[in-house]
C-alpha positions in Angstrom: 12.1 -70.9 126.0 10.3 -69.1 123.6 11.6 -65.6 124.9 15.2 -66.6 124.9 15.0 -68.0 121.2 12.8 -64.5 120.3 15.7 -63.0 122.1 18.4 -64.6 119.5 16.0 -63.6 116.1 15.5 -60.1 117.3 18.4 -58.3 116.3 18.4 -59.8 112.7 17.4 -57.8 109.4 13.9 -58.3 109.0 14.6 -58.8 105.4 16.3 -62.0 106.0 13.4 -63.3 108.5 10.9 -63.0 105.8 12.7 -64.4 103.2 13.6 -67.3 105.9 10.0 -67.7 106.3 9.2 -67.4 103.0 11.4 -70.2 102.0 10.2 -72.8 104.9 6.3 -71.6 103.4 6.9 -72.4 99.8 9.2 -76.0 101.1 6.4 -77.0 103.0 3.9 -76.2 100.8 5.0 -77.6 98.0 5.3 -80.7 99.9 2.1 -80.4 101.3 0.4 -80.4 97.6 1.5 -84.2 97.8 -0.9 -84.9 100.4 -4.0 -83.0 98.7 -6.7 -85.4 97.1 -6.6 -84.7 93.1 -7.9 -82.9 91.4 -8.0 -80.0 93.7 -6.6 -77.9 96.7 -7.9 -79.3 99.7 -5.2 -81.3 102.1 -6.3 -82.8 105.5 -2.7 -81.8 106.4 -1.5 -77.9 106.5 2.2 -78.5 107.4 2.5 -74.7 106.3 0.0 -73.8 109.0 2.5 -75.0 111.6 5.7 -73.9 110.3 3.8 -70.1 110.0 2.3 -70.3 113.6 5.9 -71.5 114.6 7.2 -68.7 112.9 5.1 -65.9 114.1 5.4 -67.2 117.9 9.4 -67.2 117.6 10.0 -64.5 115.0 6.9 -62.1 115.8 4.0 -61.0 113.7 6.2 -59.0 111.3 6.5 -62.4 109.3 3.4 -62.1 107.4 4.6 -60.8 104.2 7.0 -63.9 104.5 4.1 -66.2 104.7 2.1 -64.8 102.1 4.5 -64.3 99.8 5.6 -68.1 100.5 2.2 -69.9 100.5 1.3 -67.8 97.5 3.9 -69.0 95.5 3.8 -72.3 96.8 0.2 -72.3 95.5 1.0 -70.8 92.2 0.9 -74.2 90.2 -1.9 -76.1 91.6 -4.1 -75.4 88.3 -1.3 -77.2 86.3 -1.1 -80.1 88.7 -5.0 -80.8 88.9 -5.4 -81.3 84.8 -7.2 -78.2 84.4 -7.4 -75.4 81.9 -5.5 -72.4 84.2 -7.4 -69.3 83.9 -4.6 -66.9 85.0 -6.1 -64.5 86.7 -8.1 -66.9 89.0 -5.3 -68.9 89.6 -3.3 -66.1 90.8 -5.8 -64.8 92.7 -6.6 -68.1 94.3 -3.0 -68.4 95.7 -3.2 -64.8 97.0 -6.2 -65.6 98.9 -4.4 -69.0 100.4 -2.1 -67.0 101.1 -3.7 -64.0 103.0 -5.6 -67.1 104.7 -2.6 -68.4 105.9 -0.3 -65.1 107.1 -4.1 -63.8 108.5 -4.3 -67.1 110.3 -0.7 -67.4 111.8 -0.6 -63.6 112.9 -4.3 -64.3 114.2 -3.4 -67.4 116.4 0.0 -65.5 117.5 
């Protein structure tokens, strides 16, 4: 089943996949940022986890910049949201780092 819907996504721009997947990344993680504990980043759910393994498996491991990219920006607020002073340069570079754990770990898994 896998191979016939890998078959369908194949012949698409690669463009479009990533931005696909970046889209369902920054969805689910913004909803996932519900479920974290405040103050603070940690969630005992990673919906986005699923949605990029799911990705990878269907669309292939040329996803990953879609999945960064996504998680990165779906990360990009949490500073604001836990009360905290944002340093910017930590913040961004917090999000990066979810994110590179999250593409590194979908591509990994795949």
């Amino acid at each position: 089943m896998i191979d016939r819907l890998r078959g369908r996504f194949q012949a698409r721009d690669p463009l479009v996949l990533n931005l696909a997947t970046a889209l369902a990344c920054f969805v689910f993680g913004k909803l996932a940022t519900l479920l974290a504990i405040p103050p603070g980043f940690a969630s005992a759910v990673q919906p986005v986890a699923g949605i990029a393994l799911a990705a990878v498996l269907v669309l292939g491991p040329g996803v990953w910049p879609g999945i960064l990219f996504g998680s990165c920006v779906a990360n990009l607020g949490l500073p604001l949201q836990s009360g905290g002073t944002p340093v910017p340069f930590l913040s961004t570079a917090l999000s990066l780092l979810l994110g590179v754990g999250m593409a590194a770990q979908a591509v990994g898994d795949g």
